[in-house]
N, C-alpha and C positions, 0 to 999 in steps of 0.2 A: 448352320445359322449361328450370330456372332452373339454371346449376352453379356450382359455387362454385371456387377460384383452385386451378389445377396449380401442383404444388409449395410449397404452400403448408405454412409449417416451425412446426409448434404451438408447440415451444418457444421460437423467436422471439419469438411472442407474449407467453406467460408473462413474458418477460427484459424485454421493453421493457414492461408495463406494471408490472413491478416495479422494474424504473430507474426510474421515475416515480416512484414512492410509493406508487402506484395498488394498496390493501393486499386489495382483494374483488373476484369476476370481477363483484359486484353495479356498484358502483361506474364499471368500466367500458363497461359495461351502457350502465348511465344517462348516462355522455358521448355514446355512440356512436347511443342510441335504440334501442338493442337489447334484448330478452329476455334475462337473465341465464342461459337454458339455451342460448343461442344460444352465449353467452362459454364456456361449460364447454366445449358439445361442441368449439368451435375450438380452445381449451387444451388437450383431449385428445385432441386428431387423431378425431373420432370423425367430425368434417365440417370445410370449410373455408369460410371466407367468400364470399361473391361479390365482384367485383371493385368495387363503391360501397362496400360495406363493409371492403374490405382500402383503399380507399382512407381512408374516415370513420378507421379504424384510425390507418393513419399520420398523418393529420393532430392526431388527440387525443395521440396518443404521441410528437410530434414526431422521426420517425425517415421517410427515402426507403421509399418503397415497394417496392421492393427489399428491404429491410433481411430481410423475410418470407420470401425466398425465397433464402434465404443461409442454407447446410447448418450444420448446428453444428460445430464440432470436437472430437474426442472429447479431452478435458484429462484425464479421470479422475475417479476417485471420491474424491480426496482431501480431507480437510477442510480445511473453512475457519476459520482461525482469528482470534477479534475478542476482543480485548482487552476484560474490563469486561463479556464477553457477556451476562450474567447482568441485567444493567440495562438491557439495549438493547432497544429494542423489535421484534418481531421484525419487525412492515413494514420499518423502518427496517436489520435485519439485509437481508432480503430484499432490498433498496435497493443494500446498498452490492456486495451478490455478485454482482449481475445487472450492475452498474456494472464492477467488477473484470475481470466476463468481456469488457466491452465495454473494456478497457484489452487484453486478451488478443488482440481482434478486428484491435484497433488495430495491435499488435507484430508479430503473424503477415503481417500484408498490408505492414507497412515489411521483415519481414526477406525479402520477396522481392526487395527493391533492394540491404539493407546486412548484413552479415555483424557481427550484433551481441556482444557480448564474450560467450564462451562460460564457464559458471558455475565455478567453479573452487573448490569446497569439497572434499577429500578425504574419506574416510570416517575419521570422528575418533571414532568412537562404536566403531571397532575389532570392528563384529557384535555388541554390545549392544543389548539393547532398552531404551529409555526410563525403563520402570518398572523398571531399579536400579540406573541412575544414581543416585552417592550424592553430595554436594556438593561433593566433593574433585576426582570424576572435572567436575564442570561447569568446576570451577575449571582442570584440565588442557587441556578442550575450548579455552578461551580461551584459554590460552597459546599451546597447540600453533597453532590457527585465527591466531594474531597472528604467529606464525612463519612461518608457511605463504606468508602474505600480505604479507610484510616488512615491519609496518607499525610495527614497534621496540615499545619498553615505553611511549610517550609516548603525550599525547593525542590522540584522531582527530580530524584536522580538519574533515571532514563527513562525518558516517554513509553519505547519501545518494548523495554521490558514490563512497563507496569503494564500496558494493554493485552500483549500474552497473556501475564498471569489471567487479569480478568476477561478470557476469554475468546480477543478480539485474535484474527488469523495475519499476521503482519510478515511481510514480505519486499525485497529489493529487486530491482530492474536498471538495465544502463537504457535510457528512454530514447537517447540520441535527442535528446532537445533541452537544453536551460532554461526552457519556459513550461517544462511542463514538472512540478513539484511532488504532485502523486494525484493517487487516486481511490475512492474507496465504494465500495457496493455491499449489500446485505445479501446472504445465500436464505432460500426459506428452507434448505433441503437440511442444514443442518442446524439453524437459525442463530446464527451469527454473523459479524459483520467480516469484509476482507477489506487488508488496506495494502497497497503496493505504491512504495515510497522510490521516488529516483534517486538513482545511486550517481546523476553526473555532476552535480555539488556537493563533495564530499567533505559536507561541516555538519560535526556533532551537535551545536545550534541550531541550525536550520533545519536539520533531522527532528528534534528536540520539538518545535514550533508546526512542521508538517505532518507530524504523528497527531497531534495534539490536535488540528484541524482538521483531519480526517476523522479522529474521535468525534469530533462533536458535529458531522455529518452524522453518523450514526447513530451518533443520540437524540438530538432535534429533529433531522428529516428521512427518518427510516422509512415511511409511508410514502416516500412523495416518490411518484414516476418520472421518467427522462422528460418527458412536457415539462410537467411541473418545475423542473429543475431551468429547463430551457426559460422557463416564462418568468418567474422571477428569481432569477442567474443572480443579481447583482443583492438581494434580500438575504440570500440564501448564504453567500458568499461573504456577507457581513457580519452576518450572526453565526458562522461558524468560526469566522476569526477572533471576533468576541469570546465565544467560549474558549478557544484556544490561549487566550492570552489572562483572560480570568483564571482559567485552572492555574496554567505555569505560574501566573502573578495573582495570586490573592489579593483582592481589596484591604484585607484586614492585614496584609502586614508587609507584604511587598512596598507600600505607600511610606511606610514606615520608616524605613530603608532609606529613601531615595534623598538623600539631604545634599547632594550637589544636584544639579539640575543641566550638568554638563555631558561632554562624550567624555571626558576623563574621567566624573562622574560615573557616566553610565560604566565605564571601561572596568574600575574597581569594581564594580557588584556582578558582571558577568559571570565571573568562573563560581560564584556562589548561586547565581540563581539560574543558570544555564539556559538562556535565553540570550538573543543578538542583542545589539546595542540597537540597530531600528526595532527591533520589537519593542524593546524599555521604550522606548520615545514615543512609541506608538499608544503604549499604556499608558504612559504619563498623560499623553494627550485624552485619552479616554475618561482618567482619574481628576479632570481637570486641576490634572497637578502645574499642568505648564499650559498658558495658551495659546491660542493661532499661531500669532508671532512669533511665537518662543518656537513650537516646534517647526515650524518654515525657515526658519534660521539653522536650527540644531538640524537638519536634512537638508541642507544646503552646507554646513561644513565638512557632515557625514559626506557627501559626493566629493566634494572639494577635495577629501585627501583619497578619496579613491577606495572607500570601502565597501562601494555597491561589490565590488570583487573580493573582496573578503577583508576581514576584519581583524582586529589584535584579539590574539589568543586561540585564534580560529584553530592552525595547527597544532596547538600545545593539546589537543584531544583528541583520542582514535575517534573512526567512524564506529557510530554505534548501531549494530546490526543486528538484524531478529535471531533468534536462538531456537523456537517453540519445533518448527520444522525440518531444519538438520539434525535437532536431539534426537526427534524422530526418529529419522533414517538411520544414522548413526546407531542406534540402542538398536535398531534391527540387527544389525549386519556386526557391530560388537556384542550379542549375546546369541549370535549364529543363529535365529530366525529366521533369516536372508540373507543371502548372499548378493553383492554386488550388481552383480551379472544377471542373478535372477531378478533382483530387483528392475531394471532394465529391460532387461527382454519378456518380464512378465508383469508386474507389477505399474510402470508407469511406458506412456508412449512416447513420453517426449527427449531429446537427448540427456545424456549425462552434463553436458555443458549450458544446458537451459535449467536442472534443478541446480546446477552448484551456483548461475547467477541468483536465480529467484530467491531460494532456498535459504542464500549465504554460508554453503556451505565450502570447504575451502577449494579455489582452483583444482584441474584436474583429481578432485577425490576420488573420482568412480574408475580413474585408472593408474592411481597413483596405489599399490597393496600394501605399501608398508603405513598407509596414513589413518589404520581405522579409530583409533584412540582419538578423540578430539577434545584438549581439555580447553572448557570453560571457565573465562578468569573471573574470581569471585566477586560479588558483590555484598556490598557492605552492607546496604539498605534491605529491609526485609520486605517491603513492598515489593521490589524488585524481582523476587526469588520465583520462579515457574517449578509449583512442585508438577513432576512427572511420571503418572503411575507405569507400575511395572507393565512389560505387555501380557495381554491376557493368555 
């Protein structure tokens, strides 16, 4: 008699063939040479594969055999939120949340070595709920949050790094879509927030601006469920850009600043407050520094020369990438804790080429030997700085 695989974790399944792309259980059917009732019942725990098949599995999904029989962790039912949702396609949603969780998989098995920066946002929203917040209190959230975090009325020097330090789990993905900017979810398992930033507009600005709005998902709408999010999408979606653009552009002195009211204007103050030039226009407009007119005109000359595609000064800056989870690995495997290899075949399930995208850490690492040293180029700002304890 034939049995199919003990402990075998249906939703596993689910996750790793929608990290794929793999949008129909038809679809995966047809890789593996299977009856597409075969695929459901295994999706719904109704049966489980046999062991050639848990293997055919892994080899389509390119994920250890293993990966199958590794328990879920409970994160919660919090939602997910994607920027631009509404355009995305949902494979492609599905895509990046089943990826996100495998960022999640990732963090949980390094913080059994390192003691990662614990999240540190107070409760700024003072027991309000979301829907009454009015624009003035977004604008306090930033202030207050900027004080909180010492990080003065001036420009952030990298979004990405200040969120590590305080806590937050930040992460890169190539999305395969220009409409889809990131995305971010709360874990309850470790209780912090994860944020996975698309890596296929590769501008330190727009990076700069995507961090920033994922932050303030996490900070205003921790509690709210995928409903919730679905129901009022366009609410939700407003007042996270608000915050976004409050933190980067302070009230109090970014305003200050702006004494042309042009793109050449805006052009000169970018490389100092590292923000796009439609975001400046965006806040001017909010600050009612410029009106209607004014900004309908200034985004009509912006299009006119073509910088929906990118902007001046755009490549005069590397891409700026998370650092908190390469350090990681990297401090494993440079202080002989782990080895590569065992890192891999025991430690995590997923390829070597899914942590070095997620991860950032550098191409071919996990088979490149002579690359374990990886030096990080300094930062000048001390906010910026991710202390990282030794491992235990």
């Amino acid at each position: 008699m034939r049995t199919g695989t003990p402990g075998f974790v249906a939703q596993r399944l689910v996750q790793a063939r929608e990290a794929r792309g793999i949008g129909t259980q038809v679809g995966l059917a047809n890789l593996i040479g299977k009856p597409q009732a075969s695929v459901s019942r295994w999706e719904s725990g109704e049966a489980t594969p046999e062991p050639e098949a848990v293997d055919a599995l892994a080899q389509q999904l390119n994920v250890r055999r293993g990966f199958f029989l590794r328990p879920m962790p409970e994160h919660g039912d919090g939602a997910f939120f994607f920027r631009a949702r509404r355009n995305v396609e949902r494979p492609l949603q599905a895509r990046e949340r089943a990826r996100l969780r495998w960022v999640q998989d990732v963090s949980l098995a390094l913080q059994h070595y390192f003691d990662f920066p614990t999240f540190d946002v107070p409760d700024l929203l003072a027991g309000d709920e979301y829907s009454v917040l009015r624009t003035d209190d977004i604008e306090r959230i930033a202030l207050d949050l900027r004080r909180h975090w010492k990080v003065g009325d001036g420009p952030v020097t990298s979004m990405i790094s200040l969120l590590e330090a305080k806590g937050f789990v930040v992460a890169r993905d190539v999305a395969g879509s220009a409409r889809l900017d990131g995305l971010c979810s709360w874990s309850e398992v470790d209780h912090r927030p994860y944020v996975l930033l698309a890596k296929d507009k590769q501008s330190f600005f727009r990076s700069q601006m995507d961090a920033a709005h994922e932050m303030a998902h996490a900070i205003l709408h921790r509690s709210l469920t995928q409903d919730d999010f679905e129901r009022d999408f366009k609410l939700i979606e407003e007042q996270a850009f608000r915050l976004a653009s409050a933190f980067l552009m302070p009230s109090t002195t970014f305003a200050l600043e702006v004494r042309h009211k042009t793109l050449s204007g805006f052009v000169a103050l970018k490389e100092r407050w590292r923000v796009s030039v439609k975001a400046m226009i965006k806040r001017c407009s909010d600050l009612d520094l410029i009106d209607q007119d004014t900004s309908t005109q200034l985004y009509k000359y912006y299009s006119a020369r073509g910088w929906n595609k990118g902007e001046p000064l755009d490549d005069h800056f590397g891409v700026d990438n998370p650092r908190l989870l390469a350090k990681a690995i990297t401090s494993l495997v440079e202080e002989g804790t782990r080895s590569r290899d065992d890192l891999l075949g025991n430690e995590f399930a997923v390829t070597g080429a899914d942590l070095e995208e997620l991860c950032a850490l550098e191409p071919d690492w996990f088979t490149s030997k002579g690359a374990d040293i990886i030096q990080l180029r300094p930062r000048l700002d001390r906010s910026d700085v991710i202390k990282f304890p030794s491992a235990r």
